[in-house]
BALO-989719 format. One record per residue (C-alpha): x, y, z; residue number from 0. Coordinates in Angstrom, 2 decimals. Example, Ala and Ser with C-alpha at 12.3 -4.5 7.8 and 13.67 -1.06 7.14 Angstrom:
% residues 2
R      px      py      pz resi
R   12.30   -4.50    7.80    0
R   13.67   -1.06    7.14    1
//
This chain:
% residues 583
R      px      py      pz resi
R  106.69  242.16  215.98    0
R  110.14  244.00  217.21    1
R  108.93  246.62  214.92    2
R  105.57  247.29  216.24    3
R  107.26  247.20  219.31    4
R  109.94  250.04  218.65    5
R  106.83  252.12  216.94    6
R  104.82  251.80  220.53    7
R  108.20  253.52  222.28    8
R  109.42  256.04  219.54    9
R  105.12  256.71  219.91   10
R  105.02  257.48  223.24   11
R  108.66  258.98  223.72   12
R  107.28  261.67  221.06   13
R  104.03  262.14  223.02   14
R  106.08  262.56  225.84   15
R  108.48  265.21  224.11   16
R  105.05  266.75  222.72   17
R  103.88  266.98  226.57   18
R  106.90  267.95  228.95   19
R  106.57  272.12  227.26   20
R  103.49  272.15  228.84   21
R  104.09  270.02  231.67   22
R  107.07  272.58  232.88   23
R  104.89  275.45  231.80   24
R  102.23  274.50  234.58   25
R  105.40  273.56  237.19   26
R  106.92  276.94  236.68   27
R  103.55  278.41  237.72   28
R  101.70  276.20  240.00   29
R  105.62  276.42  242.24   30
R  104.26  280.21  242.76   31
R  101.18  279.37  244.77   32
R  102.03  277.26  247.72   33
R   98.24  276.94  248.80   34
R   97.15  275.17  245.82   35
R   96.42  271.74  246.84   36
R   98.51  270.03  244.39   37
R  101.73  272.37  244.47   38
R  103.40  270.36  247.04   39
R  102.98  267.40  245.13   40
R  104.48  269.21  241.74   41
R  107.69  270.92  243.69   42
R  108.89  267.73  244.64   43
R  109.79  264.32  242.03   44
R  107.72  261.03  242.14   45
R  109.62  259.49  244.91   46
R  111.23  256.30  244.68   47
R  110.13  254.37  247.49   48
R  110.65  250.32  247.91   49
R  108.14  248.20  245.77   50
R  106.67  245.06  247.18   51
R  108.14  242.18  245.93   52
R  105.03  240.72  244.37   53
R  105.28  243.17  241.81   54
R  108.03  242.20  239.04   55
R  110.37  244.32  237.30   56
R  108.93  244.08  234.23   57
R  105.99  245.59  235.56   58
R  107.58  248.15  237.82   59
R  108.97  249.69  235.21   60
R  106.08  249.74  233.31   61
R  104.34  251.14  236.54   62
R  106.94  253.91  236.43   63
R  105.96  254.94  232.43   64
R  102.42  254.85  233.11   65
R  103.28  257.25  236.70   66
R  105.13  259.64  234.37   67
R  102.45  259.94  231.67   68
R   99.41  260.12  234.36   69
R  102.45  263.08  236.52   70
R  101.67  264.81  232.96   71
R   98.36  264.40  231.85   72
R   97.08  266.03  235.08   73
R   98.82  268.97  234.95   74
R   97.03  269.56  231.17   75
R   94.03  271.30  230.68   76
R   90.94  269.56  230.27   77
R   90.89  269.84  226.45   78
R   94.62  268.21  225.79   79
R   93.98  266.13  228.72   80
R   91.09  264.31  226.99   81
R   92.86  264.45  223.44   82
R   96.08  263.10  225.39   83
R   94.21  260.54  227.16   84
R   92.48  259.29  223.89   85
R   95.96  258.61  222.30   86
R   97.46  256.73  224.55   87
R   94.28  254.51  225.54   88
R   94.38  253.72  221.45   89
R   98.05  252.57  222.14   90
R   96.87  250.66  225.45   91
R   94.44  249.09  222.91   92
R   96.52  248.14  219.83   93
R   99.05  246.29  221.85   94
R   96.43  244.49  224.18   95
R   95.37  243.62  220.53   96
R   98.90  242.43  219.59   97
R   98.92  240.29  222.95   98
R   95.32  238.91  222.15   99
R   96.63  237.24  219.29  100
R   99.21  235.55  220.76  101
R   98.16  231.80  221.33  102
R   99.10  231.09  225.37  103
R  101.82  229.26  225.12  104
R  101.64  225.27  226.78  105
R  104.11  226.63  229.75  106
R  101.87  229.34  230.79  107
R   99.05  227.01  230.13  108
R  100.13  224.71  232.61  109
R  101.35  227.22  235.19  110
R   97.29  228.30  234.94  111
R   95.98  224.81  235.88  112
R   99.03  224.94  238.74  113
R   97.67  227.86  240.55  114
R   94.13  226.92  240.14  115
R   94.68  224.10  241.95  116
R   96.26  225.55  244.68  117
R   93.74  228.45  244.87  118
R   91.20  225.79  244.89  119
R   93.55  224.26  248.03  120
R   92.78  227.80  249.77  121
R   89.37  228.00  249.28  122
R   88.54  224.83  250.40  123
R   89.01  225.95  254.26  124
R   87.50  229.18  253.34  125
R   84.24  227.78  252.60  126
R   84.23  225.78  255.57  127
R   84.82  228.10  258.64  128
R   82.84  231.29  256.75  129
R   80.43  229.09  255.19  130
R   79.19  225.41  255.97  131
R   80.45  224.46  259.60  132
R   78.55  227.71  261.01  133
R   74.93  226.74  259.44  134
R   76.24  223.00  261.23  135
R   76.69  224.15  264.82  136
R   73.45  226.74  264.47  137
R   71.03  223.94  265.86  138
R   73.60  223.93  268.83  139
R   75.30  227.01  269.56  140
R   73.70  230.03  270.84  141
R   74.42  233.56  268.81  142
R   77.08  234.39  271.65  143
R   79.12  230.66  270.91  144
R   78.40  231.35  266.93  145
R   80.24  235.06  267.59  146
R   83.48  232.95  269.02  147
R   83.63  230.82  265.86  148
R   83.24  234.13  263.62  149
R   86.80  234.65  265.11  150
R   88.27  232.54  262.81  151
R   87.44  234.33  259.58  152
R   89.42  237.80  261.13  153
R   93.32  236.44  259.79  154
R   92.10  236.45  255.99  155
R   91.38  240.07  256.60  156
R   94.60  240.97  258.38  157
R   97.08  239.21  256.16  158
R   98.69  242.75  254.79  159
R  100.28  242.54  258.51  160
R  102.83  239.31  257.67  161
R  103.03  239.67  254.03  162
R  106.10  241.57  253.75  163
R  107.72  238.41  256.16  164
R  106.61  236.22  253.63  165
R  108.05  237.73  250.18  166
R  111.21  238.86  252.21  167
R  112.34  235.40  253.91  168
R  113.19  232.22  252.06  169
R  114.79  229.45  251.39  170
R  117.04  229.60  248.15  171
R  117.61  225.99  248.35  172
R  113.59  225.07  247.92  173
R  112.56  228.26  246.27  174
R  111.14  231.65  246.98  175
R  107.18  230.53  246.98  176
R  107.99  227.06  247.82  177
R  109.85  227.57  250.80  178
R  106.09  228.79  251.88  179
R  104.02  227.11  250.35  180
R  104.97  223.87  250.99  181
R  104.96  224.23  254.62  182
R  101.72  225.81  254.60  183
R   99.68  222.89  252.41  184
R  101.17  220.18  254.48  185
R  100.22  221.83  257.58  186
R   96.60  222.61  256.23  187
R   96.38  218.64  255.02  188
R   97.65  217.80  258.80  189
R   95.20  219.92  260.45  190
R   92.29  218.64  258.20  191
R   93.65  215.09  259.04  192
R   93.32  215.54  262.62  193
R   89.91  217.52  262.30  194
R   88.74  214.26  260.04  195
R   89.48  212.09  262.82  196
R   87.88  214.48  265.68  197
R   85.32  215.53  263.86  198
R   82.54  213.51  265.50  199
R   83.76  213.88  268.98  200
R   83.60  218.16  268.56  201
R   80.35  218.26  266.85  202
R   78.43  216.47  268.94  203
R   78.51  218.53  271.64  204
R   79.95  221.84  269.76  205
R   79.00  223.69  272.94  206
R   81.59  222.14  275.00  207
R   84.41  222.55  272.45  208
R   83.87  226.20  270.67  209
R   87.38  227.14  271.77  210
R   88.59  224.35  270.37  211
R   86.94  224.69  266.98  212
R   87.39  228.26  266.72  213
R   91.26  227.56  267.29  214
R   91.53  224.62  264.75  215
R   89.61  226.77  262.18  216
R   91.10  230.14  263.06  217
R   94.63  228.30  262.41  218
R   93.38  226.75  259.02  219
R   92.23  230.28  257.71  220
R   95.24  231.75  259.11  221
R   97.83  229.27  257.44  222
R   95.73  229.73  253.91  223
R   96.00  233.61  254.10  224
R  100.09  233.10  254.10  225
R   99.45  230.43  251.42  226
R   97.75  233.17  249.52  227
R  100.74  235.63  249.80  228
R  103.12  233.56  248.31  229
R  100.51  231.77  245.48  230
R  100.04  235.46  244.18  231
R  103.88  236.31  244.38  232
R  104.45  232.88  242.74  233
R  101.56  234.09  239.91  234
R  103.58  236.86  238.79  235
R  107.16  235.03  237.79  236
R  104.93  231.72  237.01  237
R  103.16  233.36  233.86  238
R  104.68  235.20  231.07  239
R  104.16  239.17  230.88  240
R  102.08  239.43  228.74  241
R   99.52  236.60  230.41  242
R   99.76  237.51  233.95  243
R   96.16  239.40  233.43  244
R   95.13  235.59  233.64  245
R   96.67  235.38  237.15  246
R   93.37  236.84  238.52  247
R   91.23  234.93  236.55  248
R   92.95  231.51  238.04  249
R   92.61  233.08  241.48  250
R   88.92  233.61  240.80  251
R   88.22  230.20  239.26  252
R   90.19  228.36  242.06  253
R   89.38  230.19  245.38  254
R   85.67  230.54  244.16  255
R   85.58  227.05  243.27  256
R   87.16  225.68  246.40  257
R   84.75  228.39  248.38  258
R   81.37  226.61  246.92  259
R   82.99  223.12  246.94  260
R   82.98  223.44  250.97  261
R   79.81  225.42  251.12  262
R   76.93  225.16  248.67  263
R   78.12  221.45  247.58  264
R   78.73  220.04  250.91  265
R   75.79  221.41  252.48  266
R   74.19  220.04  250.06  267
R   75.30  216.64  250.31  268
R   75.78  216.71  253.79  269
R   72.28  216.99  253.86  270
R   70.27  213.27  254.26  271
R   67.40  214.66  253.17  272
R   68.80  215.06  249.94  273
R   70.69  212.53  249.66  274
R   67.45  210.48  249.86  275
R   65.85  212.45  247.89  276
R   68.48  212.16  244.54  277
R   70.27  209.08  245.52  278
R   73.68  210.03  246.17  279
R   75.72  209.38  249.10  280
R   75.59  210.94  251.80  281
R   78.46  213.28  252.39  282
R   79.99  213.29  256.16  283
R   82.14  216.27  257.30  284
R   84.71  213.44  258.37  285
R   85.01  212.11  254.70  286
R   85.47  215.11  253.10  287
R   87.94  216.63  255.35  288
R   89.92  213.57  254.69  289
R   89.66  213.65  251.26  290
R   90.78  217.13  251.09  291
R   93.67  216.55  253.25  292
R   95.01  213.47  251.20  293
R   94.27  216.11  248.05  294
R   97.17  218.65  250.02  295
R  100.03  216.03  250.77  296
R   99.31  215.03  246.84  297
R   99.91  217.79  245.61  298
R  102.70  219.17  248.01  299
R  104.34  215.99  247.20  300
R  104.23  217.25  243.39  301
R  105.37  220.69  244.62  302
R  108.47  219.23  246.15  303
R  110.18  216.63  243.82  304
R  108.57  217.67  240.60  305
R  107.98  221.28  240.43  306
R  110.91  223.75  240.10  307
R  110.79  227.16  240.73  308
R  112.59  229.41  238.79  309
R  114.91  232.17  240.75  310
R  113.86  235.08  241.33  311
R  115.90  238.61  241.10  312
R  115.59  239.62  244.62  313
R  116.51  243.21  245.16  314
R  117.58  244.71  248.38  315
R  114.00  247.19  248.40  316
R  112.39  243.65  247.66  317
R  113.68  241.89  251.14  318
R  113.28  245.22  252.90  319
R  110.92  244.23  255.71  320
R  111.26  247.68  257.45  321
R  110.94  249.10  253.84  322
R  107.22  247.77  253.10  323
R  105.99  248.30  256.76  324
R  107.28  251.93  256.64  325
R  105.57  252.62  253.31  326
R  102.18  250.76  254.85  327
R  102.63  254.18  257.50  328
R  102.97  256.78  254.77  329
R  100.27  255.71  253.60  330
R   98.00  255.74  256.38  331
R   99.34  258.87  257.17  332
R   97.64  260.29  254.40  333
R   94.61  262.59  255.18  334
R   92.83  261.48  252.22  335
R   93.66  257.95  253.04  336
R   92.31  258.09  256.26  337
R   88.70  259.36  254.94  338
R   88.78  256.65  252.83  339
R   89.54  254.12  255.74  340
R   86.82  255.68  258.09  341
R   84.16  255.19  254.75  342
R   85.59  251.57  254.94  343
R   85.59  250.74  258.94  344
R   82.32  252.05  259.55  345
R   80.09  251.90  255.48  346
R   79.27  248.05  255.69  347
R   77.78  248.80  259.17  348
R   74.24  249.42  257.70  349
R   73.92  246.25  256.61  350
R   76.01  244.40  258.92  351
R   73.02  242.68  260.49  352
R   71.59  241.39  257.64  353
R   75.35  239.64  256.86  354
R   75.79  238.55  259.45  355
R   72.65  236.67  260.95  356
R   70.34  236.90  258.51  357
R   70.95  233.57  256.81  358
R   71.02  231.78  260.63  359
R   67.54  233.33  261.58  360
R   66.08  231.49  258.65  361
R   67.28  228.55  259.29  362
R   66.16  228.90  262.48  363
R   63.12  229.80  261.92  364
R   62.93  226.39  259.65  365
R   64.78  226.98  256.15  366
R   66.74  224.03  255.24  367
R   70.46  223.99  254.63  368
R   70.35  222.51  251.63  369
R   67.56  224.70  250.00  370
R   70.24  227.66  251.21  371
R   72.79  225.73  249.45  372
R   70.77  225.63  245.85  373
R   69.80  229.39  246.66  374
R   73.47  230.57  246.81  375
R   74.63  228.26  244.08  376
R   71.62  229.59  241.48  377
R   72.78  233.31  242.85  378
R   76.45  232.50  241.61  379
R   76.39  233.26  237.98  380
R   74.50  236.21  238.38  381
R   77.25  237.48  240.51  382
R   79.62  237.07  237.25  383
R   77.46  239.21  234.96  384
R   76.75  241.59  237.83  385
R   80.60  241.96  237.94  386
R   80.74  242.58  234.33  387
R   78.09  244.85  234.79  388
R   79.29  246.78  237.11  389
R   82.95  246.97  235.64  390
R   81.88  248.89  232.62  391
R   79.93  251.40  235.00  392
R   82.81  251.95  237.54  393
R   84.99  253.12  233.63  394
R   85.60  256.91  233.55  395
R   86.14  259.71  236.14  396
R   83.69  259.09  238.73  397
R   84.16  255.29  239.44  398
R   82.79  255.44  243.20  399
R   79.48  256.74  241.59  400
R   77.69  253.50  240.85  401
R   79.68  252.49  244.37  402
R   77.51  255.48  246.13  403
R   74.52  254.57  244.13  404
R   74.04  250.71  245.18  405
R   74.26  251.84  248.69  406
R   70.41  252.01  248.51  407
R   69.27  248.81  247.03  408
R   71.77  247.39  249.76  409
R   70.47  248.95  252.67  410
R   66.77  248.24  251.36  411
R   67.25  244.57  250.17  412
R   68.71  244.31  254.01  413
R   65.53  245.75  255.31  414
R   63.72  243.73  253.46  415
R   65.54  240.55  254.83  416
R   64.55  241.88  258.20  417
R   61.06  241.40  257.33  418
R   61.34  238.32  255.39  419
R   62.73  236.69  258.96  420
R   60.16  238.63  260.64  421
R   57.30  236.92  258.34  422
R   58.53  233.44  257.27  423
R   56.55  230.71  257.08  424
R   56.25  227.75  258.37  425
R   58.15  225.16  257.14  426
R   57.85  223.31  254.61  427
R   58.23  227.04  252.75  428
R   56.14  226.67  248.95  429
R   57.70  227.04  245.80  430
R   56.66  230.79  245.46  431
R   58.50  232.19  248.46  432
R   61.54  229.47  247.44  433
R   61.73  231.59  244.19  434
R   61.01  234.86  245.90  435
R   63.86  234.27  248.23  436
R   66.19  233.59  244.91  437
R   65.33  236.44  243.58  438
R   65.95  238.44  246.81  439
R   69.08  236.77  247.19  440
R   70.07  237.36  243.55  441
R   69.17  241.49  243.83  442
R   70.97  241.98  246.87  443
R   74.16  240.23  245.74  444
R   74.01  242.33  242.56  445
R   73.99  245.43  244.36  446
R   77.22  243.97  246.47  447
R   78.57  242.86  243.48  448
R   78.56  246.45  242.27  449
R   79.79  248.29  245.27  450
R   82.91  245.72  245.68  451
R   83.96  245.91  241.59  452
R   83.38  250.27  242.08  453
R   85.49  250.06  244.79  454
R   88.24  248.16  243.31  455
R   88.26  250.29  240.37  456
R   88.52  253.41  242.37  457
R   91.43  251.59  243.78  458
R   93.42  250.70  241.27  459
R   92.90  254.87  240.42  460
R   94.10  255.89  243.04  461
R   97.05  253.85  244.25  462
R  100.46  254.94  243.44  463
R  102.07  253.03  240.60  464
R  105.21  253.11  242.09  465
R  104.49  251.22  245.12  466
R  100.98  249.52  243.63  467
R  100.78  246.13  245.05  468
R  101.00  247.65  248.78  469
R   99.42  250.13  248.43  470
R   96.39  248.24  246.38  471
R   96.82  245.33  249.36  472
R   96.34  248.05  251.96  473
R   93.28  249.21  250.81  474
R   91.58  246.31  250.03  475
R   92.65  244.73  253.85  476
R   90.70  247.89  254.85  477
R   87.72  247.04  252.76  478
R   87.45  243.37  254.29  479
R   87.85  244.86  257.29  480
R   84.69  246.34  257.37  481
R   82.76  243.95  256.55  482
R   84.42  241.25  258.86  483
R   85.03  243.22  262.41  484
R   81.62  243.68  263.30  485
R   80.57  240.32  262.92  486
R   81.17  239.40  266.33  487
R   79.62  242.30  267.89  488
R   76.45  241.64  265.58  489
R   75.90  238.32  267.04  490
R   77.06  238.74  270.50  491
R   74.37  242.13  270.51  492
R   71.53  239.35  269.23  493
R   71.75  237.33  272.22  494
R   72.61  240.27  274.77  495
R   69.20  242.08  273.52  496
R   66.99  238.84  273.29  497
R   65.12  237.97  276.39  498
R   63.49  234.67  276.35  499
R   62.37  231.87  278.85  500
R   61.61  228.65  279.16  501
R   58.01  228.29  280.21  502
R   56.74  225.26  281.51  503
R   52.61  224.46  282.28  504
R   51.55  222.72  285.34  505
R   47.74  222.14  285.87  506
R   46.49  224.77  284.08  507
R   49.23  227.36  285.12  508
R   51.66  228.67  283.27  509
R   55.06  229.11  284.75  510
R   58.38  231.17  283.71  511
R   61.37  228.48  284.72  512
R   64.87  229.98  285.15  513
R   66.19  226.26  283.86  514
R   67.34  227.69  280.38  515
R   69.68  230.90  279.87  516
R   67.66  233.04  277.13  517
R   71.16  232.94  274.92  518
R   70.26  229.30  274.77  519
R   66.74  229.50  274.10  520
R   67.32  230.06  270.42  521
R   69.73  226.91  270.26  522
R   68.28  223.98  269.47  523
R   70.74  222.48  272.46  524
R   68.34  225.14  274.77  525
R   65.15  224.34  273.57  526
R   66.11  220.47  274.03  527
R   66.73  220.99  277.46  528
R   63.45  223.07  277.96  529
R   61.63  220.01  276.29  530
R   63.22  217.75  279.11  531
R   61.03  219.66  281.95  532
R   58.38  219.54  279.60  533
R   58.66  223.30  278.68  534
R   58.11  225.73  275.56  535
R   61.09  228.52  274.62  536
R   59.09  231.56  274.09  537
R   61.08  234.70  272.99  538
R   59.61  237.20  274.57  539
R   62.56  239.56  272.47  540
R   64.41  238.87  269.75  541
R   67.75  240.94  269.48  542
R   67.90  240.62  265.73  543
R   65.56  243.06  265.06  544
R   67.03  245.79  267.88  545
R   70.33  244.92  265.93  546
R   69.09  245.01  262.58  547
R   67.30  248.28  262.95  548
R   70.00  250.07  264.67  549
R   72.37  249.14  261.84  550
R   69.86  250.35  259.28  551
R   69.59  253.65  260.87  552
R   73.39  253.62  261.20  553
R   73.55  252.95  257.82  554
R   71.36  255.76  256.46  555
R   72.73  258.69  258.68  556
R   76.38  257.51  257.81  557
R   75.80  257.43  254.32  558
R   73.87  260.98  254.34  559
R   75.91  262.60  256.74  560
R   79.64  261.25  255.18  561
R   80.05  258.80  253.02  562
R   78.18  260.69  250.11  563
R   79.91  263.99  250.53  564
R   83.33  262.62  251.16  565
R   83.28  260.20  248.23  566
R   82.70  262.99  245.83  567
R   85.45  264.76  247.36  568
R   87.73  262.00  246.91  569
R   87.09  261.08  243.49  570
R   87.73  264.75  242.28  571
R   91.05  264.67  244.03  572
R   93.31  263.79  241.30  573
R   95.93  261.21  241.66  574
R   98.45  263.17  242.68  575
R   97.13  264.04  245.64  576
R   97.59  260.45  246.60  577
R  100.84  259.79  246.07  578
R  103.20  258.89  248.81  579
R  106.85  260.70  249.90  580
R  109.15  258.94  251.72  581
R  112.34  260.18  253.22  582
//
């Protein structure tokens, strides 16, 4: 094994030797033309710069190799490029080889199940405030009250903004992770324990405590994101090198898990129409937020007396707080960065709509909960293929093509869920449309699917190895970003552009009562009141569709206009012209 080991280095120190003629060759010249776009790049080193803590040293030095070889290959023609390229990936492959072989060991093994379970711990109030408990307070909150509660989804999305805090300050005594994560879970199992016993008293009349819910939720979503830092810096010391490509397979199986568990399932068996109709029990948001907070004291009890966390080598650039953020700013500062982050803030606005209140129409308009449920549950595995799909098209030079290309199917599956709200039946829906909706459902999620693995990929490209976990985390913050800020706006614009009334009849005459507010008109809270006077809510104009089409148009001019001609730019750039200096 030690041998194989020594042939990989003496293998790639010669490559290296066979390179660095031609690598100073193209140095010597390229430092005689100042207006190439890469020459300021080449005068200079790599620069050093402080590497997130999350990344270990193992890796960073491995980060610094692969830096080095991709510093060369890109100053080589396109010929010994390609030939230079092929021999190291047929390295890259004969020791992933070596490393398949290797039965996990029962350590790593049970450090897998470890942060599985606490993903799953993560997800769990995931799925709840971004899934289940919005589809709950639909029949009573109007579009404006629904745009509050989106609020509490934002802190998953902002999280790059305390992680350096949380990898820099600690506890030796308890632990690096611990001394966070431990804090966090018992804090998430309190808040769940007090939600349990409120539950009733806030969802009964949801419209009188949205400021209260939005706060409890926005806190639980907020202490999971910090929960999340430390789980993924705890992933890397947890696992062994060579298994810590299994770290993001536990972080799939657990969050995803946790995410369905509080969405799809309880919906599902929150439902007592289903219950009935299979026999189970019926599933109350009360019992299962107590269950799941029992579930964190558990296993934070586990944590604390019978867990250990091995130390950690912290280096000074690792507990550099002022370090990370100022990196964060070089980056940013980046021109190419900053097309990037414009493609990202403003992209997902085309079919922002359709995200955001497409699934509430149809319920309003009389699709059950639980049928969305099944739907989104059936749609899961074809999200896994889809990924593996779309991860063997995103391979090779131009990974933001297939990224460009499911732009369409995305904007037209979101038109097409315009007009599926605009012609839904009455319930109950038949069989046919219930499969046609799958379908739908199934298409458009592919075409997601597609754009969010080409994305990543073009990522992982582009990010400097020296300084990859921040500058990987920075991207992807601005990614969620914009899909998550215009939430709010896209359901407080529904009820500001709808204009309904509660019309009442009186001996044969119809009359337009100002009794009802037309945001409420669409809650089932509004139309209850209308029924009191013995009135109909008629909407005269539904701000979904103003929204909806506005976004579509959005969508296709922004995607015409820039998204298409910058993304080819970027993707020729190579990845030098991405790397960061820092003085």
């Amino acid at each position: 094994m030690s041998a194989r080991r020594n042939k990989s280095k003496s293998s790639k120190a010669t490559k290296g030797k066979e390179l660095t003629p031609v690598v100073d060759q193209v140095m010597r010249k390229s430092s005689s033309d100042e207006s190439m776009a890469v020459s300021s790049s080449l005068n200079t080193s790599i620069p050093r710069t402080p590497i997130t803590s999350r990344t270990p040293v193992s890796s960073r030095m491995a980060m610094l190799e692969d830096g080095d070889e991709e510093l060369e290959l890109n100053l080589l023609g396109d010929q010994e490029r390609r030939e230079a390229r092929q021999g190291l990936e047929q390295e890259e492959a004969e020791e992933l080889t070596e490393h398949a072989k290797r039965p996990i060991s029962s350590k790593d093994k049970r450090a897998m199940v470890l942060l599985c379970v606490l993903y799953l711990i993560q997800g769990v109030p995931l799925g709840l405030a971004l899934g289940s408990v919005p589809f709950l307070l639909k029949d009573h909150l109007s579009y404006s009250q629904l745009a509050t509660f989106a609020l509490s989804s934002y802190p998953y999305s902002l999280k790059l903004l305390w992680s350096p805090i949380v990898d820099s300050i600690f506890s030796p005594y308890i632990g690096r992770r611990k001394s966070w994560i431990i804090p966090m879970q018992l804090t998430v199992g309190s808040v769940m324990l007090y939600m349990s016993l409120n539950v009733q008293r806030l969802m009964d009349n949801p419209e009188n405590h949205v400021n209260e819910l939005t706060f409890v939720f926005t806190s639980l979503v907020l202490i999971s994101a910090t929960q999340d830092i430390a789980v993924d810096g705890w992933a890397l010391t947890l696992l062994s090198h060579e298994n810590l490509s299994y770290a993001s397979t536990c972080q799939t199986i657990g969050l995803n898990t946790g995410y369905f568990a509080s969405f799809t399932v309880f919906l599902a068996f929150n439902s007592v129409e289903f219950s009935e109709k299979w026999g189970v029990p019926h599933l109350t948001l009360s019992g299962y937020l107590k269950f799941w907070s029992i579930a964190c004291y558990l296993v934070t009890f586990w944590l604390l007396f019978f867990k250990k966390e091995d130390k950690e080598v912290a280096t000074e650039a690792d507990l550099s707080i002022k370090g990370v953020y100022k990196t964060i700013w070089a980056i940013c500062k980046l021109k190419h960065v900053q097309s990037l982050i414009v493609i990202h803030f403003f992209g997902k606005l085309g079919f922002a709509a359709n995200e955001a209140a497409t699934s509430l129409k149809m319920v309003e308009k009389g699709f059950k909960r639980e049928d969305l449920a099944i739907a989104v549950l059936i749609d899961f595995p074809f999200q896994i293929i889809g990924g593996y799909l779309a991860a063997s098209w995103s391979r090779g030079d131009r990974p933001l093509r297939p990224w460009i290309w499911a732009f369409w199917p995305r904007l037209g599956f979101g038109l097409m869920a315009t007009f599926i709200v605009y012609y839904f039946p009455k319930s109950p829906i038949s069989t046919g449309f219930f499969v046609f909706l799958i379908v739908h459902t199934v298409f458009s999620s592919f075409s997601s699917t597609v754009q969010f693995v080409g994305i990543s990929a073009f990522h992982t490209r582009i990010s400097d190895p020296l300084i990859g976990g921040t500058y990987m985390t920075l991207l992807n913050t601005f990614t969620n970003l914009g899909g998550t800020w215009p939430k709010w706006f896209i359901l407080k614009g529904v009820d500001a552009l709808s204009v309904a009334t509660c019309k009442v009849t009186e001996a044969g005459t119809e009359l337009a009562v100002k009794v009802v507010p037309a945001s409420e008109c669409v809650s089932e809270h509004g139309q209850a009141t209308c029924r009191e006077i013995g009135g109909t809510c008629v909407t005269e104009t539904d701000g979904y569709y103003i929204i909806s089409a506005a976004c579509f148009i959005f969508g296709i001019v922004f995607l015409v206009a820039y998204i298409i001609p910058t993304a080819k730019k970027l993707q020729e750039l190579p990845p030098l012209a991405w790397r960061v200096k820092l003085s």
